[in-house]
N, C-alpha and C positions, 0 to 999 in steps of 0.2 A: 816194739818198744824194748828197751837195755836197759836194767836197772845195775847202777853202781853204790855199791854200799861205800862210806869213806870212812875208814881206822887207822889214817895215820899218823892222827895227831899225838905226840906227846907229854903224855901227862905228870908231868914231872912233880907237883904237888901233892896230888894224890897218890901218887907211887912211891913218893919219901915218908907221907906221914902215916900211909898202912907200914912202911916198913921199920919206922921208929917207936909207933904204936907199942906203949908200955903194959895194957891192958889185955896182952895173946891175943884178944879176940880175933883176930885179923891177919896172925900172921901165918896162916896159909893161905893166904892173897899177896902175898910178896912175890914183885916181880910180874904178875898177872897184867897183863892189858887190861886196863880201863872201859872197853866190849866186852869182852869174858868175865867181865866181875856180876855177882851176882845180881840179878833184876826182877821183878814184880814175879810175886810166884814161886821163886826160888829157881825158876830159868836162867840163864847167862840173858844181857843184854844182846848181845849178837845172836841169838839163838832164834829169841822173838823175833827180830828183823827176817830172819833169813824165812823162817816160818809163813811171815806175813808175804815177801816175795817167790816163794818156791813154789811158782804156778805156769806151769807152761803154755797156760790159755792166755796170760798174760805178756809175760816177759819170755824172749829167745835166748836170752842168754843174763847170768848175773853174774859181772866182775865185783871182788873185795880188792880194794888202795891199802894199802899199809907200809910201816917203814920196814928198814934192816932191822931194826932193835929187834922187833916184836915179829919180824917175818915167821918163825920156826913156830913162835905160838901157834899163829891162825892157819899154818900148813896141818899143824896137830889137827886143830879144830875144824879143816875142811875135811882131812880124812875121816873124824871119829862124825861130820854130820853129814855127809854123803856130796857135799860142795866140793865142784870140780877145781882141785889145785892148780890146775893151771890156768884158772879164772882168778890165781892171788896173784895181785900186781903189786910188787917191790918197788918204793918212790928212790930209796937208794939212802937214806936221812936218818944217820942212828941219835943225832940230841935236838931239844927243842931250838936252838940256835942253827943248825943246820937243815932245819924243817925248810919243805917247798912251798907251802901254804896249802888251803885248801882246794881254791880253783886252780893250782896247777897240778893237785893230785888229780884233779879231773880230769884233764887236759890232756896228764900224761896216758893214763888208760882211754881214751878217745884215744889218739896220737900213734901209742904202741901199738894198741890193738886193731887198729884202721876201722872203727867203728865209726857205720853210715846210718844209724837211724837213731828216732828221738827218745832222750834218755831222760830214767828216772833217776835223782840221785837223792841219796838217804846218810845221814848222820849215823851209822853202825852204833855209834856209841850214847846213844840218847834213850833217857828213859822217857816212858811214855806211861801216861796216867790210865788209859785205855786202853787194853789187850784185844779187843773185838770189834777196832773201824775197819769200814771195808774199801779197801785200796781200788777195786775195780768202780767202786765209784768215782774214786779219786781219778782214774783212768778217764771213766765217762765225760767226766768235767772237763778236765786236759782237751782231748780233744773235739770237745762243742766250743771251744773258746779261741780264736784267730792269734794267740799268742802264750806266752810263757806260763808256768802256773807254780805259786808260791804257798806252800799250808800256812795258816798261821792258826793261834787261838788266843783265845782271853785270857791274859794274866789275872792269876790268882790274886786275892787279898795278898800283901804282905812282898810283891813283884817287884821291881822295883824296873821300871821302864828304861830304867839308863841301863842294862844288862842287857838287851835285848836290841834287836833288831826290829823297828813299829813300821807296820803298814799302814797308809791310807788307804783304803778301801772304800769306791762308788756301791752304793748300793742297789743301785738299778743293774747296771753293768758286770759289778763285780773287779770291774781293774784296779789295779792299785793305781793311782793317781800320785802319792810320795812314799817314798823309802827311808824312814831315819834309822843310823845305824847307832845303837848306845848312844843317843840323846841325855845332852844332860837334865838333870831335874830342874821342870818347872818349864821347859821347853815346849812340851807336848801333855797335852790330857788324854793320848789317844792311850789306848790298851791292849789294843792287838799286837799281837807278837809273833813275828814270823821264824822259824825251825829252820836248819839244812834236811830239809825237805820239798827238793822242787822237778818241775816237769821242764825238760827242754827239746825245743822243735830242730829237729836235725840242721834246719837252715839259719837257724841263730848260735851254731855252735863255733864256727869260727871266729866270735868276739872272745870265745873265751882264749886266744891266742892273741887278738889286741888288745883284749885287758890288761895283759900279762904284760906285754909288751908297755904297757904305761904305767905299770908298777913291777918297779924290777926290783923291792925290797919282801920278801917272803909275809912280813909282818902286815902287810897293806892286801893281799891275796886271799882274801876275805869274801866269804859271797857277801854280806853285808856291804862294802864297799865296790863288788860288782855287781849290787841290785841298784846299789845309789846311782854307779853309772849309768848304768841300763834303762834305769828309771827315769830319774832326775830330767841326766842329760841326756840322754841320743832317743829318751823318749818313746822306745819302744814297748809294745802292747805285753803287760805282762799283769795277768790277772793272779786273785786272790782266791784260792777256798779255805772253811774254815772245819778243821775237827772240834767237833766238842770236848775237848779233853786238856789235859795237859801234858808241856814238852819238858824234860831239863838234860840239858847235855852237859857229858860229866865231865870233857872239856879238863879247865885247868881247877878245876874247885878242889875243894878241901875235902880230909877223913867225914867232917861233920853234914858238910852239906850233902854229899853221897847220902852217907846215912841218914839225915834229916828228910828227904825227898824221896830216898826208899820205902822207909817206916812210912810217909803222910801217902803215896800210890797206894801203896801193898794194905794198905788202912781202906782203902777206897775203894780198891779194888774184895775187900770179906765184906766192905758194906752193901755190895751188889746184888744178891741176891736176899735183897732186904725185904721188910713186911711189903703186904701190896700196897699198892697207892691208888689210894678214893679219892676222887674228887667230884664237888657237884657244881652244877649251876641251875638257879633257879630261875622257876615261872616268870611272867614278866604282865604287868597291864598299861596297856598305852593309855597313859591321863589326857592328854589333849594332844591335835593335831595326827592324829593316826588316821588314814593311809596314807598321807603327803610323803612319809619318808621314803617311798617310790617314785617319788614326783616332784625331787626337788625341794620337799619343803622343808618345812622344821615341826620338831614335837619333843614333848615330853615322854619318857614312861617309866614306872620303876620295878625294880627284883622285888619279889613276896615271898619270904620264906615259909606260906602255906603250903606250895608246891615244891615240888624240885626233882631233878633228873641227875642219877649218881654211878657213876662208871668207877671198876677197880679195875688194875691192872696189874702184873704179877705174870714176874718173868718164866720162863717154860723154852721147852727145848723145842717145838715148833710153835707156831703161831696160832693159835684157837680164837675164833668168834666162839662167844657161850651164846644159845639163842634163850630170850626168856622166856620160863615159862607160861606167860599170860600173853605175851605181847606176841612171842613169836609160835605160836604153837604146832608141834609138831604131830601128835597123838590127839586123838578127839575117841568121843566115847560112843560117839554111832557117824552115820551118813548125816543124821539129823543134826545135830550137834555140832559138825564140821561147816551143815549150811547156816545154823542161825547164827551163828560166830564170826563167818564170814560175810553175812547180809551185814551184821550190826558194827562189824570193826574193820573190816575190809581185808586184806591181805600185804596189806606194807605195817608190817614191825619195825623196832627199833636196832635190826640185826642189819639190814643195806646201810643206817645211819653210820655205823660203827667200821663197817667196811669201807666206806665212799670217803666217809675221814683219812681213815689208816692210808688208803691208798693216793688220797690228796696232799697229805703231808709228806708221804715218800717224795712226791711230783715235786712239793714246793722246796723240799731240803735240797733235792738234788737242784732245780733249777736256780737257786740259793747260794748254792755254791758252800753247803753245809755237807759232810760227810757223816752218815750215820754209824751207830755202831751193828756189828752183826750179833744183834740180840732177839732173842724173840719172847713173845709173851703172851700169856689169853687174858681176852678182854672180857667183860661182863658189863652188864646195864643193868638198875632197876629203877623206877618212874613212879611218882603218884601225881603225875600232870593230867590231867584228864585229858584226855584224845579229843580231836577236832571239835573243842572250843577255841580255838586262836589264844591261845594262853602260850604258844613258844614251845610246845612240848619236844618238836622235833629237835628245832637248832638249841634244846637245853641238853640232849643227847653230845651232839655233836659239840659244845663247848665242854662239857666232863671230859669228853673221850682225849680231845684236843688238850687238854690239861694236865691229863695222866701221858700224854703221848711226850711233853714238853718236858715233863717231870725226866721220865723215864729216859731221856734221849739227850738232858741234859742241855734242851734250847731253852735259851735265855731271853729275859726280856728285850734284849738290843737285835735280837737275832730276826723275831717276833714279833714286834709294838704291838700294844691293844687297837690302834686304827687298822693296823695289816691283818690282825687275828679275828677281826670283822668281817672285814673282805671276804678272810679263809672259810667264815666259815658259812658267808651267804652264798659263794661259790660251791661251796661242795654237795650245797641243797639246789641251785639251780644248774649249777654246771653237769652236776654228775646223776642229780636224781630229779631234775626237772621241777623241782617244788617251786610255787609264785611265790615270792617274798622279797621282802623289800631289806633293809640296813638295820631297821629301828633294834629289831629284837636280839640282833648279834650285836649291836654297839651295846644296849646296858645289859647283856648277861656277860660281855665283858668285862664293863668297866661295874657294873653291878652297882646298886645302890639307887641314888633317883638323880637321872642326867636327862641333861635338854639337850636336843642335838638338831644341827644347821645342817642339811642336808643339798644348800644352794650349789646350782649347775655351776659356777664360778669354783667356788671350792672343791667341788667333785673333780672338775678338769683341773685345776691346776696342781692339786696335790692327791689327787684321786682316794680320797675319804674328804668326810665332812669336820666341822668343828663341836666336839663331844665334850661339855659341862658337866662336872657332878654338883649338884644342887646338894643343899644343909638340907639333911634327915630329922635334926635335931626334936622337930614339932610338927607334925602332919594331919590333915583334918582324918576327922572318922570314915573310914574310904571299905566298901563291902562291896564283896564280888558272886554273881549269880551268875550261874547257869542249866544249861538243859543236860538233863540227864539221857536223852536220847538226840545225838546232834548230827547234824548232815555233817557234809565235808567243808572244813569252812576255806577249804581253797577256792570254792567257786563264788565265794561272795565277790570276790574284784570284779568279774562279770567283764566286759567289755570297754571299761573305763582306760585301761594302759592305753587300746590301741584310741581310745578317739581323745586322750590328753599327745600322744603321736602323732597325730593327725592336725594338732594345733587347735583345736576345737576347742571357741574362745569361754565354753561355762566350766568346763574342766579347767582349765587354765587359771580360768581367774577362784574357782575353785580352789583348788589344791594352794594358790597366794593367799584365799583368805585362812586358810588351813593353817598356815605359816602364822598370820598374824594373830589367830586369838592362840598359838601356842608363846608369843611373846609376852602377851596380856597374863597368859595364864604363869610364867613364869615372874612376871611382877606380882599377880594376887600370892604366888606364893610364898613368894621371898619376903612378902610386908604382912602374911595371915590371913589374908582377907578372903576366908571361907566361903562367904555369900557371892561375892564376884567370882571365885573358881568354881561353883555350883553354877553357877548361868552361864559362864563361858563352857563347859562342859557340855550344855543343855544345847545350847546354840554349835558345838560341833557335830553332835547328833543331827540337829536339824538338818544340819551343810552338808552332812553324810547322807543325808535319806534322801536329802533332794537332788543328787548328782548320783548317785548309784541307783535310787529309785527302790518302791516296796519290794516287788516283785524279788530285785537284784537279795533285797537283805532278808528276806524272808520274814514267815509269819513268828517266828517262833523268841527271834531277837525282836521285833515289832511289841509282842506281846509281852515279855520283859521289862521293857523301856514303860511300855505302856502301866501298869504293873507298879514298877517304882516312883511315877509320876503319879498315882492315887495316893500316894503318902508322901508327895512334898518331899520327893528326892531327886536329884540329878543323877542321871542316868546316861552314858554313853556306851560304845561296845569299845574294850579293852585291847580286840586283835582284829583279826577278820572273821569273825562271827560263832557264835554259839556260846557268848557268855555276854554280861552288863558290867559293867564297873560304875559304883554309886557313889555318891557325897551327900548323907541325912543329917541334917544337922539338928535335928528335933530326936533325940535318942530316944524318947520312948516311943515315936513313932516307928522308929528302926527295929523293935522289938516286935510290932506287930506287923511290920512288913516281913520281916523274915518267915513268920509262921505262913505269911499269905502266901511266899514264893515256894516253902517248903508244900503248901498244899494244892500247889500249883504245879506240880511233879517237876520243881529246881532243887538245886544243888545249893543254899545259902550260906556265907562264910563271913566274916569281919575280916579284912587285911590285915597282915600283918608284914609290915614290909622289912625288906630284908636289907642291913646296914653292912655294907663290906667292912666296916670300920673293925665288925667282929662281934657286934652289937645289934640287939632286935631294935630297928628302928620304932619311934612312939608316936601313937597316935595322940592328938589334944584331948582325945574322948579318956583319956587314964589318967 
C-alpha cells in the first residue's frame, strides 16, 4: 500500500484575508500553506497526517502533491520532519486558475512515479476532530471489502449537506449505493459525509486517466464528481467506512471559518480526558409470557429501579479490567473461605462480562465498517442485582458497559439502533460466554421502561429482531418481588424444553403460542387498568410454565414461593428463569402480612419500583 497525501490546492481566500488581517494576530502566517498552518494541538496540519501515516508496517512509500507556489515550503518541511524530498511531487500550477484539480494531482504522482500498487490518498490539509483513529483499521476494512473504500462521518449540527459530498450507504454491506456531490438543500435528508479520504485497488486506477479524459476542465476534476462517476454510473463496488469524528478541509474557506472549526476541535479535543462516564442499566421482571421470548413468542417485562448494574469508564493509558471486589475475588482469608464462597457463588464474576463486551464491540465496529479511536481506558462494575435469581443481573453488566463503550467511542444511535444493541448484547452472553438466554431481557434494559415485545419467527426472519413497544408507565398496579436468599443456578431451569420446542413437539409449541396469547390479553388488562384480569392472567402463566417445564424442572424452592403468595390471595409468577416471584396483591393489607411471611421464610421481600426511562420513578396505583 502507497499513501499519497494531496496539498496542492490553492487557497487563495484564506491566504488574502490572513494577509490583510488588521488585527496582527495572524500575520506570521503570511504566505504559509494552508497544511502548515496551525492544527488541533498546536501541531501544523500536515504534521498530523504525516504522523498518522509514518508506518512502515503499513505504507512502502509516502508521496506529498503540491504546486510551484508553495513547492519551497513543503521541501523546508520534508527536510525539518525527516519526509523524503524526493517523495515531493511538483503539479507545475502556481494560481488557482491554473490549478490541475485534484484527481489529476493524483494521477500525475501515479503516472510520474510508475506506481503499481493500491493507494491511499489523503486531503494533507484537512482538519480532523479526532487525533487518535487508527488507520490500520481503516487498512483492515479496505482490504475485507472486494472494492473501493470512501471515509465518511456525520455532519455536525449546524452542517450544511450542500458543502459536502453525501454517501449512501447499505448497511448490511457497507457499499455506497449513491454519491451526491454538494447537493442542493432539501434534496437529500442523508448526513453522511464523505472526506478526500479514500482507498484505491491498484486495478481501478486507470479510470482515473478516463475520468480525466472526460473532464478536460480542471474545475470538474473533483473526486466528488469522480465518485459520482464511479458510483452512479459505471457502477462500480465502492464501499463506505465511517470515523467517528469530524472532517473540515480548509480548502477555499475564510480567516473565520479556519478559526471557528479550530477553536470547536481543539475544544473537543481538552474535553477528552473528561470526568469518567457511569452509566447503568437496571434489573428487569418478566410480567407475562416469559420464557416464549426464546421461542418465538411475545411478552411483556419491565426496568425496576430497585436493582441495577453500573460500569464507569475513564480513559487511562493502557487498557485495565478493575475486578470487583465481591464479585470477582482475588484474596480469601483461609482455604476455607475460598471454598464456601465458591460452593455459594460459583466462579464466573462480573470481570468475563466486561471483557466479552469490550472485545465484541471491537468485532462489531470493525465489521461495521466504523473506525475506532486509539484510546484506551479501565473499566470498573458494581451490582446490587442479586445473583442467580433471573432478575438480568449479567446482561445488566453488559448493557452499562456497552453504554459507557458507545459514550466513549463516540457511536451513535444510527450507528447502533436499540434493535441491533439487543442482539449485541444477547450475542456476547451466548456467543462468547455460552449463557442460555433468550431477547426479552436485552430488549427492555434497552429500551428500558415497560415494553411488550413480538418475538414472531416472521419478524425475526425478516428483519432479524422483533417488534419492541414501550407501554404508559403513567399507573401501574401494586407489583412485589420475592426471592431466595440461597439460589441454584437459574440457567438450568430451561431444562430440556429448547431442544423438544426443536424437535416440533406439538405441547411445546402450542405452548409457548398460548404464552403469546395471554401476553396480548395481558397487554389490554393493562393499557384499560384492569388489575383483577392481569392477576389471573399472570396466575394462569405460571400454570402454563409448570406444566410444560414440569416441578422437578422449576424446582422446590420457586414452587414454594408461588405457593406462599397464593395463601394471601396474590398472583404470583417467576419474573426470569428462576429463583425469585414477581406478585400482583391487590388486598394491601394482605401484602403487609405476606411480606413478614416471606421474610420468615428466609426471602428476600421488596415492593417494585419500576424504573421510568422518561427520568422518572415510575408509580404504582397503590401511592
Amino acid at each position: 500500500m502507497i499513501c499519497i497525501l494531496l496539498v496542492a490546492g490553492h487557497g487563495t481566500v484564506l491566504e488574502t484575508q490572513i494577509k490583510n488581517d488588521v488585527t496582527g494576530l495572524y500575520g506570521h502566517l503570511t504566505g504559509v500553506p494552508k497544511a502548515l498552518l496551525p492544527g488541533i494541538g498546536g501541531k501544523k496540519i500536515l504534521d498530523f497526517w504525516w504522523e498518522t501515516v509514518n508506518t512502515r508496517q503499513l505504507f512502502s512509500e509516502v508521496y506529498l502533491v503540491t504546486n510551484a507556489d508553495k513547492y519551497k515550503h513543503y521541501e523546508r518541511w520534508a527536510t525539518a520532519n525527516d519526509f523524503p524530498v524526493e517523495n515531493v511531487v511538483n503539479d507545475g500550477s502556481t494560481t488557482l486558475e491554473g490549478r490541475l484539480g485534484a484527481v489529476a494531482d493524483l494521477e500525475l504522482a501515479i503516472r510520474s512515479r510508475k506506481l503499481q500498487d493500491d493507494i491511499m490518498v489523503i486531503a494533507g490539509d484537512m482538519l480532523c476532530a479526532d487525533q487518535n483513529f487508527d488507520i490500520a483499521q481503516v487498512l483492515r476494512f479496505f482490504r475485507s471489502k472486494p472494492g473501493e473504500l470512501a471515509i465518511y462521518y456525520e455532519l455536525e449540527q449546524g452542517e450544511k449537506s450542500s458543502s459536502r459530498g453525501i454517501v449512501e450507504v447499505c448497511p448490511e454491506t457497507h457499499r455506497i449505493s449513491r454519491f451526491l456531490e454538494k447537493p442542493q438543500e432539501g434534496v437529500t435528508a442523508l448526513r453522511l459525509a464523505s472526506v478526500v479520504f479514500y482507498c484505491l485497488r491498484k486495478a481501478t486506477l486507470p479510470y482515473l486517466s478516463d475520468f480525466l479524459t472526460l473532464q478536460p476542465q480542471a474545475q470538474d476534476r473533483t473526486f466528488g464528481r469522480f465518485w459520482e462517476w464511479i458510483i452512479n454510473e459505471d457502477k462500480l463496488p465502492v464501499f463506505g467506512m465511517k470515523l467517528p469524528t469530524g472532517f473540515q478541509l480548509i480548502g477555499q474557506v475564510g480567516l473565520s471559518d479556519y478559526t471557528k472549526w479550530l477553536a470547536h476541535y481543539s475544544a473537543q479535543q481538552q474535553q477528552c480526558p473528561a470526568k469518567p462516564t457511569t452509566c447503568r442499566s437496571y434489573a428487569r421482571v418478566g410480567l407475562m409470557g416469559n420464557p416464549s421470548d426464546g421461542f418465538n413468542g411475545k411478552t411483556i417485562a419491565m426496568t425496576i429501579s430497585n436493582f441495577w448494574a453500573e460500569v464507569t469508564l475513564i480513559e487511562s493509558q493502557t487498557l485495565v479490567l478493575l475486578p470487583h471486589p465481591l464479585n470477582d475475588p482475588t484474596e480469601f482469608g483461609s482455604l476455607q473461605d475460598l471454598y464456601c464462597i465458591s460452593r455459594k457463588e460459583g466462579y464466573l464474576g462480573g470481570l468475563r462480562l466486561l471483557q466479552a463486551t469490550c472485545k465484541k464491540f471491537y468485532q462489531f465496529c470493525s465489521k461495521q465498517g466504523i473506525a475506532l479511536t486509539k484510546q484506551n481506558f479501565t473499566l470498573k462494575y458494581d451490582t446490587n442485582i442479586p445473583r442467580q435469581v433471573g432478575l438480568a443481573g449479567s446482561s445488566a453488566i453488559v448493557s452499562a458497559t456497552l453504554k459507557c463503550l458507545m459514550k466513549f467511542y463516540n457511536i451513535t444511535e444510527s450507528d447502533l439502533p436499540k434493535p441491533t444493541r439487543a442482539n449485541f448484547i444477547l450475542n456476547v452472553e451466548t456467543d462468547e460466554l455460552f449463557i442460555t438466554a433468550g431477547l426479552q431481557d436485552r430488549v427492555v434494559q434497552v429500551y428500558e421502561g415497560l415494553v411488550y415485545m413480538d418475538f414472531s419467527k416472521q419478524l425475526m426472519d425478516e428483519q432479524g429482531y422483533g417488534d419492541y413497544i414501550p407501554m404508559d408507565m403513567s399507573s401501574l398496579p401494586p407489583l412485589w418481588l420475592a426471592y431466595l436468599s440461597d439460589p441454584s443456578d437459574s440457567g438450568r431451569i430451561h431444562s430440556n424444553v429448547r431442544q423438544r420446542w426443536l424437535n416440533g413437539e406439538a405441547e411445546v409449541v402450542e405452548a409457548m403460542k398460548s404464552f403469546a396469547a395471554l401476553t396480548d390479553q395481558a397487554r389490554v388488562a393493562l393499557q384499560g387498568m384492569d388489575w383483577s384480569r392481569l392477576a389471573q392472567l399472570m396466575d394462569e402463566n405460571f400454570a402454563l410454565r409448570r406444566s410444560v417445564y414440569t416441578e422437578d424442572c422449576l424446582g422446590p424452592g420457586n414452587l414454594k414461593m408461588v405457593q406462599l403468595a397464593r395463601q394471601f390471595g396474590s398472583a404470583a409468577k417467576l419474573p426470569g428463569s428462576g429463583g425469585a416471584v414477581v406478585g400482583l396483591c391487590l388486598d394491601q393489607g394482605r401484602l403487609v402480612e405476606m411480606r413478614k411471611a416471606f421474610q420468615e421464610a428466609g426471602c428476600v421481600f421488596c415492593v417494585i419500583v419500576p424504573y421510568n426511562p422518561s427520568g422518572t420513578i415510575g408509580t404504582n396505583s397503590q401511592d
